[in-house]
C-alpha positions in Angstrom: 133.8 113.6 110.9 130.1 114.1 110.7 128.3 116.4 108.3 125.0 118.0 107.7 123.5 121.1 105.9 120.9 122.6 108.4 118.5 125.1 108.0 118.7 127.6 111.2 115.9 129.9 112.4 116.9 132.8 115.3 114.5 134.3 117.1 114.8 138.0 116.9 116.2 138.3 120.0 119.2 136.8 119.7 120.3 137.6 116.3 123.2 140.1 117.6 124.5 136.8 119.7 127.7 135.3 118.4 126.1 131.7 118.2 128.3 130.0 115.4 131.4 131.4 116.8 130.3 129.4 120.7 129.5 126.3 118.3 133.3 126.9 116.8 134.9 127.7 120.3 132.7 125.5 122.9 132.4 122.6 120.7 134.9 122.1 118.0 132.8 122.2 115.1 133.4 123.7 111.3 131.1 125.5 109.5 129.9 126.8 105.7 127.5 129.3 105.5 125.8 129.0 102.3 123.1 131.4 103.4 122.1 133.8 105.4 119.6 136.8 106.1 120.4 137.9 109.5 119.2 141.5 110.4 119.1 143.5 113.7 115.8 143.0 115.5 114.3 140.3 113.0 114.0 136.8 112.4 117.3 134.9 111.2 117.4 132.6 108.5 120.4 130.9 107.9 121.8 127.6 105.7 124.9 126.4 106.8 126.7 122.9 106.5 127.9 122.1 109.7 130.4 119.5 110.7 132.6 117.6 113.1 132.9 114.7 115.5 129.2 113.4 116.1 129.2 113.8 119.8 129.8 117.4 120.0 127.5 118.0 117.0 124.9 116.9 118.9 125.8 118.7 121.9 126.3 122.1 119.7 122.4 121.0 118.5 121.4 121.2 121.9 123.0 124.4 122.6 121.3 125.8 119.7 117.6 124.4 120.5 118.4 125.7 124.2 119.0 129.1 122.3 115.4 128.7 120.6 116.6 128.1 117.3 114.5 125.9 115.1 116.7 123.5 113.4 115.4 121.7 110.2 118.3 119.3 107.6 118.3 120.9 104.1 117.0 116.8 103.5 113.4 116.9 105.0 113.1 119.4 102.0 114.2 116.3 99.5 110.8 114.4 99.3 110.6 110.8 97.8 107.4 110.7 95.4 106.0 107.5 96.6 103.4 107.2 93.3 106.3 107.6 91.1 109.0 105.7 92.2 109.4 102.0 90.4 112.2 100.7 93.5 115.1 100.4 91.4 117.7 101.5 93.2 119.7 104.0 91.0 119.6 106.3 93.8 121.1 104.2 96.7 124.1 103.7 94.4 124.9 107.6 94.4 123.5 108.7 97.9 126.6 109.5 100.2 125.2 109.1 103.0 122.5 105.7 103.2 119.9 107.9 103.7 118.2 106.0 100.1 118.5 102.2 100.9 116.6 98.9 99.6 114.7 96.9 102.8 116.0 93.6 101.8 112.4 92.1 103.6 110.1 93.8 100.7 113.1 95.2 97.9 111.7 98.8 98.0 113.7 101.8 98.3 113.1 103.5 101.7 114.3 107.2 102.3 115.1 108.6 105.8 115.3 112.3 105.9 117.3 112.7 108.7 120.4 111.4 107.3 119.9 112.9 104.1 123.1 115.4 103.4 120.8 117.3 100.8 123.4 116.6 98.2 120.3 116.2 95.8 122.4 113.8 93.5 119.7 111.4 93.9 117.2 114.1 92.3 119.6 114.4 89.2 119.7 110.1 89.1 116.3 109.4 89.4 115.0 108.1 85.9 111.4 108.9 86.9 111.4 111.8 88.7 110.7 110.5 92.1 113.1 112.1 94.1 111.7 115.9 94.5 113.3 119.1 96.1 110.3 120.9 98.2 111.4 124.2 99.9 109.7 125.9 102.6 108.9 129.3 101.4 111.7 130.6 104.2 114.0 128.9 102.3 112.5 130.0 98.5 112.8 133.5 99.8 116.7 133.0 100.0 117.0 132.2 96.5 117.2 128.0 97.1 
């Protein structure tokens, strides 16, 4: 089973459109919503962790982007402070999903935000601080 916490923007005109229940019914997947500030004839805003067999998550992605929503993981908002990090690898030990690894060419810890789960327990491990949670201000506005 695959997993991800996504950030979901509606346009305003298809906020009265039952969109998670089609990613439920057309493609199998489970949902959380940990967020949400939907209201008739506005802009949606909506966090939700999302999950199920890869293939039909990325098929219920491309439904979505057909839709016009702007999709966005809750992990290109965790940052990795370049000037700050010293490479020793505390947070690969506790990232769940590889997304914090060491390139065994150069030893360095490397971070790729798109398989970043947003768990932020690498924010919490980091000794120096290097590991940084940088909201959008859509996303400050709903109280993350």
């Amino acid at each position: 089973m695959y997993k991800r916490i996504l950030v979901l923007r509606f346009p305003a005109e298809i906020v009265d459109q039952p969109i998670v229940y089609r990613l439920v019914k057309d493609f199998d997947l489970s949902f959380n919503i940990l967020k949400a500030t939907i209201l008739p004839g506005k802009e949606g805003l909506m966090i939700i962790e999302l999950a199920g067999h890869p293939k039909n998550f990325n098929k219920g992605l491309a439904f979505l982007r057909e839709l016009g929503v702007e999709i966005k993981t809750i992990g290109q908002e965790i940052q990795k402070n370049e000037e700050k990090c010293i490479h020793c690898g505390f947070c690969t030990a506790v990232c769940p999903t590889g997304a914090l690894h060491v390139d065994r060419k150069t030893m360095e810890i490397k971070f790729d935000p798109e398989r970043c789960s947003g768990c932020e327990l690498c924010v919490t491990t980091c000794i120096v601080r290097a590991m940084e949670v940088r909201f959008r201000k859509e996303v400050a506005e709903l109280g993350y």
